[in-house]
C-alpha positions in Angstrom: -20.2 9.3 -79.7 -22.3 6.3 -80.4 -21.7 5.1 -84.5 -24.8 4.1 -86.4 -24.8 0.5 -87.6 -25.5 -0.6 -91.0 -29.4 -0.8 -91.5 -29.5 -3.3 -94.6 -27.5 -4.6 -97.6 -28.4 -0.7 -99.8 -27.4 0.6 -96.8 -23.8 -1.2 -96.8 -23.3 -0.7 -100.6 -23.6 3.4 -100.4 -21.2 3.5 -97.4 -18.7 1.3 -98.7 -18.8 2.9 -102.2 -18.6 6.3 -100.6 -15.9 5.0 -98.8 -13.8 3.6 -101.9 -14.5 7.0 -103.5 -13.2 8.8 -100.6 -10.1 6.8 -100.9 -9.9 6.3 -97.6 -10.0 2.8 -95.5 -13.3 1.4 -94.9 -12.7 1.8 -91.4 -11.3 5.4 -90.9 -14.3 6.3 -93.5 -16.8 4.9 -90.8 -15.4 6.3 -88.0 -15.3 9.6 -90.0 -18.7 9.5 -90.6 -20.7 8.0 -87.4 -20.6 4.5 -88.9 -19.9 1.7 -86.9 -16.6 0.4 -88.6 -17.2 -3.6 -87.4 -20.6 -3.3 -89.1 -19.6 -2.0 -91.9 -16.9 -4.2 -91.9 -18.8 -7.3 -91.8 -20.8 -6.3 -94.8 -17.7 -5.8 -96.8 -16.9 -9.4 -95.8 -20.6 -10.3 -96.9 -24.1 -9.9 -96.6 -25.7 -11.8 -92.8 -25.9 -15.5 -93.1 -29.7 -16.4 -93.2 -31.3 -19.6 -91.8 -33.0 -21.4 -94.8 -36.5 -21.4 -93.1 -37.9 -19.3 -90.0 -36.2 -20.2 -86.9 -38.4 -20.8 -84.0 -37.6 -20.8 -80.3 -39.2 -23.9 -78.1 -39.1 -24.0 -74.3 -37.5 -27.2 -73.3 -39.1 -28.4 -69.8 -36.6 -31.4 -68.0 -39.3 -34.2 -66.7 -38.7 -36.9 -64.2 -36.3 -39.7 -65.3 -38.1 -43.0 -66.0 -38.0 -45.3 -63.7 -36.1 -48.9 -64.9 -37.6 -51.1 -63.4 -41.5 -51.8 -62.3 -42.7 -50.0 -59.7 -43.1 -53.1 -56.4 -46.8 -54.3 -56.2 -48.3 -56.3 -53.5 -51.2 -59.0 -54.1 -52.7 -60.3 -51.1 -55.2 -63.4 -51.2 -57.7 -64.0 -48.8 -59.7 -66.5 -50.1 -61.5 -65.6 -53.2 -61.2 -61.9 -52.7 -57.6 -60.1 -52.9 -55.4 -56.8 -52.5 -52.9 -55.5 -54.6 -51.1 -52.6 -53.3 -48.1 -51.1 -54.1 -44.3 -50.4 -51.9 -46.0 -47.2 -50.7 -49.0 -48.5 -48.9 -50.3 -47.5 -45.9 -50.3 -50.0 -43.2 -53.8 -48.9 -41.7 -55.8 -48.2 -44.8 -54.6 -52.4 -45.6 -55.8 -53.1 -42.5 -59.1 -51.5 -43.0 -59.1 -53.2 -46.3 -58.3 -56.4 -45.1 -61.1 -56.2 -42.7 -63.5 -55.4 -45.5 -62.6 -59.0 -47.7 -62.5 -61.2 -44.1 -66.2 -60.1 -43.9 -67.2 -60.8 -47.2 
């Protein structure tokens, strides 16, 4: 059989009173009676502990560590006109670009 638990704080207060006036325990009076005896229970011991303000929930997302150092970064001079690429260049596309300033 599946025991009711305590709905609110006037809830607790009649079922513990009936309980004292039963002169039973406040446990075998629950159990008696379909209450849950823990729920009851913990509003003998007090009424829930409230947060002070609303809580609210926020999704925390992990992003990609920060890097320490600069990323590596290539400057190449031909003349007046240069390149600047970085460690991940592509070796034909600076060729095609290097091309492009030697005909300037």
């Amino acid at each position: 059989m599946e025991r009711r638990k305590i709905r609110n704080a006037a809830d607790a207060q009649e079922c513990l009173a009936a309980a004292a006036a039963s002169g039973q325990p406040p446990t075998d009076w629950a159990r008696a009676n379909g209450v849950d005896a823990r729920s009851l229970n913990c509003w003998r011991l007090g009424p829930p502990k409230r947060a002070p303000h609303e809580v609210q929930l926020v999704e925390l997302v992990p992003t990609p560590a920060a890097t320490t150092s600069a990323p590596s970064r290539y400057l190449v001079h031909m003349g007046e006109f240069s390149v600047e690429v970085d460690a991940l260049f592509d070796p034909q596309i600076l060729g095609k670009l290097l091309r492009v300033v030697a005909e300037c």
